[in-house]
LUMPAMAR-26013 format. One line per 4 residues: number of its first residue (from 1); for each residue z, y, x of C-alpha. Coordinates in steps of 0.02 Angstrom, whole numbers, m for minus. Layout:
# residues N
NUM) Z:Y:X | ... .
This chain:
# residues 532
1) 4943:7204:5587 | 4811:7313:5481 | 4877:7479:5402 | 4823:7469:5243 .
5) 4840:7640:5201 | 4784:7811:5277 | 4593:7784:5223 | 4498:7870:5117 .
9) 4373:7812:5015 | 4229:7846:5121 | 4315:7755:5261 | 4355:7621:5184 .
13) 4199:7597:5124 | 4117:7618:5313 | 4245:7465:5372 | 4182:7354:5242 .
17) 4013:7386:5305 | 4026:7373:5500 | 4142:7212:5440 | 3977:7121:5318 .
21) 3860:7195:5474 | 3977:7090:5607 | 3965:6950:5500 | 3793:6940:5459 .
25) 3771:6964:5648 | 3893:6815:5686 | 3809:6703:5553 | 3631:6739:5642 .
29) 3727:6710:5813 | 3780:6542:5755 | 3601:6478:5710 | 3507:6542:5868 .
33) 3665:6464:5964 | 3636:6312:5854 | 3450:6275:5913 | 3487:6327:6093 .
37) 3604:6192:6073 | 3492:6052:6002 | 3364:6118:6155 | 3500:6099:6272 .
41) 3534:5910:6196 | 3359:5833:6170 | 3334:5649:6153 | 3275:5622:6308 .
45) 3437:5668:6394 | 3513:5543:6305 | 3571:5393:6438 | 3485:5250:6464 .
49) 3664:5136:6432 | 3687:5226:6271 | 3524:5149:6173 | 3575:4989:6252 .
53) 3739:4958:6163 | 3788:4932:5987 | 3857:5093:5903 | 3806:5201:6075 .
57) 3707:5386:6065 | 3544:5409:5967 | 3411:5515:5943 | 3408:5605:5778 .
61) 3323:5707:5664 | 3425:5846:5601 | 3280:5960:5520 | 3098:5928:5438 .
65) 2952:5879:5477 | 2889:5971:5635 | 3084:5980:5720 | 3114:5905:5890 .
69) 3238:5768:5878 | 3413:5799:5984 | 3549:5686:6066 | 3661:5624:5898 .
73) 3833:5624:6007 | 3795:5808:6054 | 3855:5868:5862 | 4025:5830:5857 .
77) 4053:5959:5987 | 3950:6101:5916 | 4014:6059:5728 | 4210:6081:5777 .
81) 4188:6253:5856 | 4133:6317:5703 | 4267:6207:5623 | 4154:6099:5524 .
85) 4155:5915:5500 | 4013:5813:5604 | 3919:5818:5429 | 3932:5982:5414 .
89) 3871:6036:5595 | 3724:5931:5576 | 3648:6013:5419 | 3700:6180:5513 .
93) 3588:6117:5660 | 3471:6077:5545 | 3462:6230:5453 | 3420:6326:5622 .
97) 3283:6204:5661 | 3196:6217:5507 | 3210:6413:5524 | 3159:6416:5683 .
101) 3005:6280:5689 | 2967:6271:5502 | 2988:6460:5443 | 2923:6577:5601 .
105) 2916:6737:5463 | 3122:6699:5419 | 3161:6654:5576 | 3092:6821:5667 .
109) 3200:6907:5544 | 3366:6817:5563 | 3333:6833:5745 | 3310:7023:5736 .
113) 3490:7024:5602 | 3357:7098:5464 | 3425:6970:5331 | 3579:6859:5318 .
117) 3583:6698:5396 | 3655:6619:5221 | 3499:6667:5121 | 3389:6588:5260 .
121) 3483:6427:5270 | 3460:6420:5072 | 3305:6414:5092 | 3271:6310:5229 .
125) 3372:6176:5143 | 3282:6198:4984 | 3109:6158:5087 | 3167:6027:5207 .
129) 3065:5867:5118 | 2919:5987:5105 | 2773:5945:5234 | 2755:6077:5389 .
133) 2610:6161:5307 | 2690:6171:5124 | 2853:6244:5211 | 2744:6359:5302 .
137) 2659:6420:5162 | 2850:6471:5052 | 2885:6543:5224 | 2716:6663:5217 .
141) 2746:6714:5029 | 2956:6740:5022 | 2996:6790:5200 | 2963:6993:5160 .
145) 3085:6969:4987 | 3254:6895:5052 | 3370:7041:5078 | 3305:7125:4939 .
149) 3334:7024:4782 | 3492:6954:4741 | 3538:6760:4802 | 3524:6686:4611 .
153) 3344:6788:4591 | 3307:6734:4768 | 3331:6539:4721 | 3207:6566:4570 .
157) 3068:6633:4679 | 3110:6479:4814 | 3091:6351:4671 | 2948:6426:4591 .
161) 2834:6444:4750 | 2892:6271:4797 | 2831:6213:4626 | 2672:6310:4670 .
165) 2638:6226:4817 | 2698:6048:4777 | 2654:6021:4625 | 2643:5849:4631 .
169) 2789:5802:4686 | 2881:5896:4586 | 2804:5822:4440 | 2826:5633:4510 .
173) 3009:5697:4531 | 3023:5752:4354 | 2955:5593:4283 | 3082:5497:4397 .
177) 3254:5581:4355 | 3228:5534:4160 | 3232:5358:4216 | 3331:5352:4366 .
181) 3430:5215:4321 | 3367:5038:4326 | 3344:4857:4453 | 3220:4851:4560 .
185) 3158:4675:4646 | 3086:4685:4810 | 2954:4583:4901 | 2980:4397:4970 .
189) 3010:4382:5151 | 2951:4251:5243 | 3118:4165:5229 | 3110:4148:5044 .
193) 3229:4292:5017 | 3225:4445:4903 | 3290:4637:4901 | 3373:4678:4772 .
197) 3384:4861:4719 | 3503:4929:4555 | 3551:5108:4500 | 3666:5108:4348 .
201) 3849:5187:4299 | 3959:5181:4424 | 4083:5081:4291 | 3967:4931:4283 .
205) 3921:4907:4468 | 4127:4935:4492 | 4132:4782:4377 | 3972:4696:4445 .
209) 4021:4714:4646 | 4218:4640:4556 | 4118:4494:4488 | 3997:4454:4606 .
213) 4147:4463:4752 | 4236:4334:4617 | 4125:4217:4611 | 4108:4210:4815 .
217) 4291:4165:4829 | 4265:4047:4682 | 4142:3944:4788 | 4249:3960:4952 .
221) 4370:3862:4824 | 4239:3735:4782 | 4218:3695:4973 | 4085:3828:4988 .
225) 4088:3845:5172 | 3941:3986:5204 | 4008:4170:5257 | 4064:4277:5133 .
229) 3897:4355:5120 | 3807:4211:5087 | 3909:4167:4950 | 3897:4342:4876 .
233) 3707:4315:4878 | 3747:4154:4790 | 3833:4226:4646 | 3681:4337:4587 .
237) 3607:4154:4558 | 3745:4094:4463 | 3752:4246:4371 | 3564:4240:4314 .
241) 3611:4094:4227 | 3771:4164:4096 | 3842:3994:4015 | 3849:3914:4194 .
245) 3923:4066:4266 | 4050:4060:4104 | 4079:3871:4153 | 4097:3899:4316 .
249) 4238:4028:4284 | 4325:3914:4128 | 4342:3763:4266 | 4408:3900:4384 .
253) 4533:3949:4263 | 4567:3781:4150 | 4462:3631:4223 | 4504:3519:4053 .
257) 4381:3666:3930 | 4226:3579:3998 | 4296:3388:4027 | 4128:3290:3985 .
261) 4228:3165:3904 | 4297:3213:3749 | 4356:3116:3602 | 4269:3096:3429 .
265) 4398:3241:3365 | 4298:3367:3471 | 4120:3319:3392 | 4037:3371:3240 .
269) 4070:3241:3102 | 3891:3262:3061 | 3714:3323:3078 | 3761:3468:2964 .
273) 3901:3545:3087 | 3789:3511:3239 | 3707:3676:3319 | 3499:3693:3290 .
277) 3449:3670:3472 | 3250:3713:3430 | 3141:3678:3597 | 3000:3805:3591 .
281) 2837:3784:3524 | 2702:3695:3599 | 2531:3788:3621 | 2400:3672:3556 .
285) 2199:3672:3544 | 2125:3629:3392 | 1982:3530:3498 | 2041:3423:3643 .
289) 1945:3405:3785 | 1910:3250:3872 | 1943:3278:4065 | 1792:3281:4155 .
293) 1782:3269:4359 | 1919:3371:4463 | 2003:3440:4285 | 2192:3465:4285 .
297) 2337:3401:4149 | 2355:3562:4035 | 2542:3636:4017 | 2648:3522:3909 .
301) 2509:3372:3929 | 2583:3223:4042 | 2450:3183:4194 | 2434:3004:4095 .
305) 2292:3111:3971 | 2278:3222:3836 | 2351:3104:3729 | 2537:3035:3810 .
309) 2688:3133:3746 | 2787:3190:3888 | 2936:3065:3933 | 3108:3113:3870 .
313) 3279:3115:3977 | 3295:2961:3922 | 3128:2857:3955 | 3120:2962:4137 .
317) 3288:2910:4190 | 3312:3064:4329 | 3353:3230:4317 | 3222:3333:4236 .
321) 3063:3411:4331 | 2932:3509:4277 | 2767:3465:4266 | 2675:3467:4454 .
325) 2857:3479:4499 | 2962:3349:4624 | 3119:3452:4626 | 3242:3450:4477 .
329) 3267:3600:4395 | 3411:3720:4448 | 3513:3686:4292 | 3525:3550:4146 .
333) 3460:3637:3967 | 3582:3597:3837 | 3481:3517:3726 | 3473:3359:3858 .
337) 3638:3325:3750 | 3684:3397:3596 | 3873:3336:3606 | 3916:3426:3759 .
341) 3811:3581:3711 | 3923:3564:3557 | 4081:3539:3635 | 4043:3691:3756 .
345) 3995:3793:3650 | 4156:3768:3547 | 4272:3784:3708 | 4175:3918:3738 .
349) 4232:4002:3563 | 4425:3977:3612 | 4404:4061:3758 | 4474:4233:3796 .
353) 4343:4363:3898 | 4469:4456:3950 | 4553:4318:4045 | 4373:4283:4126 .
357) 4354:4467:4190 | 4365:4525:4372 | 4514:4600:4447 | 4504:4769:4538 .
361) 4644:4857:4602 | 4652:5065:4574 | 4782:5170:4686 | 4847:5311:4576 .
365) 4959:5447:4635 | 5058:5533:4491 | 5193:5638:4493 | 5337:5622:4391 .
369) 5333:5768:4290 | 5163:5719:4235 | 5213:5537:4192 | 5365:5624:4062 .
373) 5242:5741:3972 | 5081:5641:3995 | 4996:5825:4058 | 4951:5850:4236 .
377) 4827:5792:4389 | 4824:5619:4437 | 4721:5560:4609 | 4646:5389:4615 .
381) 4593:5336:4784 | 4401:5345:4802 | 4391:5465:4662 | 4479:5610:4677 .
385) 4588:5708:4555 | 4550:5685:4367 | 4655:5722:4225 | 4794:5596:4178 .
389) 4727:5572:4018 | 4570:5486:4070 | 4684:5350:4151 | 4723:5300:3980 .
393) 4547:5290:3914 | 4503:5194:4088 | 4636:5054:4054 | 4589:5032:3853 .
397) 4555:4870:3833 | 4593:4810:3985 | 4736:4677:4056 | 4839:4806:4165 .
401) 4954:4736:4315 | 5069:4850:4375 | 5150:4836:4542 | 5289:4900:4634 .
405) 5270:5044:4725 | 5249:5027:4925 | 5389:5113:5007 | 5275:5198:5130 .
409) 5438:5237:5245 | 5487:5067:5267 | 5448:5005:5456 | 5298:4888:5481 .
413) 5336:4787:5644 | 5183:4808:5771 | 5089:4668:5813 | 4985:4599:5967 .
417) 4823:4560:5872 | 4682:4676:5886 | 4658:4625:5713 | 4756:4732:5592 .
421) 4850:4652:5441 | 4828:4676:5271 | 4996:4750:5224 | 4984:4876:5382 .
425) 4790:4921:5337 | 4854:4941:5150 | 5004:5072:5202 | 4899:5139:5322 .
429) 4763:5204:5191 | 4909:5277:5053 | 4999:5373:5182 | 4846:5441:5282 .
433) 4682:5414:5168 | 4596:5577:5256 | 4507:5566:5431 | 4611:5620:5572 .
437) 4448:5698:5649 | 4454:5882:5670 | 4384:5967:5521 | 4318:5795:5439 .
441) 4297:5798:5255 | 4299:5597:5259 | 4435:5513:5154 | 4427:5351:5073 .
445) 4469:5161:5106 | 4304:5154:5197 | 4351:5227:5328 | 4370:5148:5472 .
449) 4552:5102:5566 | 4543:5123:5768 | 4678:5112:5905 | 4719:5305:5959 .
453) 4753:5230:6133 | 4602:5087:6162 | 4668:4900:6163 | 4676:4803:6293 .
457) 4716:4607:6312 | 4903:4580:6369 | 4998:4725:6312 | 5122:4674:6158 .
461) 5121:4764:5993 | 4977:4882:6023 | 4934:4882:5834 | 5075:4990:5751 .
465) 5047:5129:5631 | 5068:5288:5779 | 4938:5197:5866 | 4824:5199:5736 .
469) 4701:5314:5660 | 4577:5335:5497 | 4405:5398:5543 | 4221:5409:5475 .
473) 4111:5291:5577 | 4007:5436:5652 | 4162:5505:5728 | 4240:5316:5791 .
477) 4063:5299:5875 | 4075:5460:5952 | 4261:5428:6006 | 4234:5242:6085 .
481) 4065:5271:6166 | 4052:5465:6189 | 4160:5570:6300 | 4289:5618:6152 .
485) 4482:5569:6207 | 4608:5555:6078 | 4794:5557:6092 | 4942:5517:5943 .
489) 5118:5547:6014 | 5176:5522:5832 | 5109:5450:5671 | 4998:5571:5578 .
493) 4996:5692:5726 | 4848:5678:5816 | 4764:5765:5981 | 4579:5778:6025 .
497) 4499:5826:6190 | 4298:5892:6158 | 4193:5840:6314 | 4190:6014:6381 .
501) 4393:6004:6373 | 4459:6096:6198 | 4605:6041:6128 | 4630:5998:5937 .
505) 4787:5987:5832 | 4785:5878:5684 | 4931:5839:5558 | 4967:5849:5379 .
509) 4952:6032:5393 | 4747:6032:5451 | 4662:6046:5600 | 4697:6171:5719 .
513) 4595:6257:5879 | 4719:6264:6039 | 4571:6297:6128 | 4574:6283:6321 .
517) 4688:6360:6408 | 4854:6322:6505 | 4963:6286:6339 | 4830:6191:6260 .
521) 4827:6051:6420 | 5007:6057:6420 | 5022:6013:6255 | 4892:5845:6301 .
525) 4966:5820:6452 | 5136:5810:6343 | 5042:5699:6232 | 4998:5552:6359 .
529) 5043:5402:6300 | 5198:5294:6386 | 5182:5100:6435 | 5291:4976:6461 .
């Protein structure tokens, strides 16, 4: 226990500096550890067996431009001993490569514990998309000022001299971030496909992704048999075209709005009450051309000569083409029949939108106090906490379902299936939505759901809740195909073994070092799981 009395002022002034001197050296420590590390793990150790399977080890890139590339599976191990999520430890790594093969100047100086180890990483993140020579050039003109201005005036300099030296780019970046919202349309592939790129508020691709994944099961209904995918892709079609996505969703919802044959009560009684359908006007030449040798039917001409009118729906008997065109097009216009355009357009009018819009489900944890007084925190899954009030302003004008709360202490019975039900994978996320990794800062329902002990064909009701386990993808990869073991005597309580043998504690509480001595392994061994 420290005595926190008996000091002067002088001394306690001298233990806060021997304490910020030992931690400036253990921060410098850390990031020459860190590249020794990556050296000790390049790509080329990497086995053969890994690269050959799906999800196995891989060479990556931690740093910039000019940084050796290191063996991906060798993070997880570095980034929990200095209790940091896999994330975390690789921008660490990278921050020591870029120091130590992109800034020489900072890097002799960290080395030598001249200058914190923070201030260097600042700026070694701040110059990582800079070229070699451009990051060598900030390192030539700022290494002699960190440790003498403050970390604020510090960043200044950084972002001016970058701004100096990249000018550019920085003015390309500028020019981008006024307009970084829009859809972008790729090339064709040789498969007739396209990429399709979008950046917009997160409320309208929430609502877009709800749509599109709508329309996808309304096809499946159809008879649709293509994957789920496929049909996805299929809906951006359907959407292109709004009144046949609209119809598509009105027979979803009440086949009889669009029956084709209605009675003389649903018409117009005249001309007057029928909608102006106007087809577009026709380009014309004042001086038509007779067509010489190898000349071609101009658009809206018929290939019969410059003189035929173009045959209706109704002389043509088939489904319209365009000109030079065998296929029919995609869909009917609507002024092939003014009756039906008339009678959809007034089903159309009756309809409700809100009746046509997608349905997507938000988990909100609120306490009780704050739904009596309407004041407090509230945490929606895949958000985070946000003040209860913006719930309200979320749901205006919206069709709200509420349903019953899941009694998260209710039993689930296992099952044999490596598959894992709906209802389990549900409960699964609201009582554990965090990683169980040590130190992961991964929550979410994208996480992924693995067996704590592996499954294997045979064994009856392997998929239960304390044999299952939330984690990022980087850290399932590293679990299944690295040399991580993982142990869960009870639900929520979860043990990790690091390839070089640490143990790791995690629970409700955090994630806790037992290290790797004699307690530690007989807390693992404790830990083994028991079959039948």
């Amino acid at each position: 226990m420290v005595d926190e009395g008996g000091r002067d002022a002088a001394q306690i002034l001298r233990v806060v500096g021997d304490a910020d001197r030992q931690e400036l050296i253990g921060r410098n420590t850390k990031l020459i550890a860190a590249v020794e590390w990556a050296q000790y793990h390049p790509a080329e150790s990497i086995d053969p067996y890994q690269l050959s399977i799906p999800g196995g080890d891989r060479p990556i890139h931690p740093g910039g431009e000019g940084t050796p590339a290191m063996a991906e599976f060798a993070v997880p191990e570095f980034a929990t001993q200095l209790r940091k999520s896999i994330a975390g430890g690789r921008y660490f790594i990278g921050d020591a490569l870029d120091l130590r093969y992109r800034l020489p100047r900072l890097w002799d100086r960290v080395c030598n514990f001249e200058i914190e180890g923070a201030d260097a990483q600042l700026i070694a993140q701040a110059t990582r998309h800079l070229t070699l020579e451009k990051a060598g050039l900030v390192d030539a003109a700022l290494a002699d000022y960190v440790g003498r201005l403050g970390r604020a005036a510090l960043l200044r300099l950084v972002e001016a001299k970058i701004i100096e030296v990249d000018a550019d780019r920085i003015a390309a970046e500028a020019n981008r971030r006024q307009r970084e919202k829009g859809v972008w349309v790729g090339q064709s592939t040789e498969h007739g496909c396209k990429t399709v790129f979008a950046r917009a508020d997160a409320c309208d691709v929430i609502w877009f992704d709800a749509m599109v994944d709508r329309f996808a099961d309304l096809l499946a209904r159809r008879g649709d048999t293509r994957s789920k995918d496929e049909r996805r892709a299929a809906a951006i079609g359907i959407l292109a075209n709004p009144l046949y996505a609209l119809r598509l969703l009105a027979e979803d919802d009440a086949p009889s709005l669009f029956d084709p044959d209605l009675g003389d009560d649903d018409l117009p009684e005249d001309d007057h009450d029928r909608p102006v359908v106007e087809a577009p006007p026709v380009e014309s030449s004042a001086v038509v051309q007779d067509g010489g040798p190898g000349s071609q039917p101009q658009d809206h001409e018929s290939s019969g000569g410059s003189g035929t009118q173009p045959e209706g729906p109704e002389q043509g008997g088939g489904p319209e083409t365009q000109p030079g065109n065998d296929h029919p097009v995609r869909y009917p216009r609507l002024d092939d029949d003014h009756d039906l355009a008339w009678a959809a357009i007034r089903a159309i009018s009756q309809l409700d939108p809100a009746r046509l819009r997608p349905d997507a489900t938000l988990y909100m944890h609120i306490a009780q106090e704050t739904l009596q007084t309407g004041l407090g925190v509230t945490r929606v899954e895949d958000i985070g906490p946000i003040v209860s009030s913006l719930v309200a302003d979320w749901l205006q004008g919206c069709q709200v379902t509420v349903k019953p709360v899941i009694d998260l202490n209710a039993d689930l019975t296992p099952v044999n299936s490596y598959e894992i039900p709906r209802l389990m994978r549900e409960r699964m996320f609201l009582k554990r939505p965090s990683s169980d990794f040590p130190f992961s800062t991964s929550r979410g329902q994208h996480l992924d759901l693995d067996h704590s002990d592996p499954y294997r064909p045979g064994r009856t009701g392997q998929t239960r809740e304390n044999n299952l386990g939330p984690e990022a993808r980087p850290e399932h990869r590293v679990i299944t195909h690295g040399l991580w073991d993982r142990r869960q005597p009870e639900p929520g309580t979860v043990l990790f073994r690091a390839p070089r043998g640490r143990i790791f504690l995690v629970n409700q509480t955090g994630s806790h070092d037992l290290g790797e001595g004699p307690f530690a392994d007989h807390i693992w061994v404790a830990a083994a799981p028991i079959h039948d």
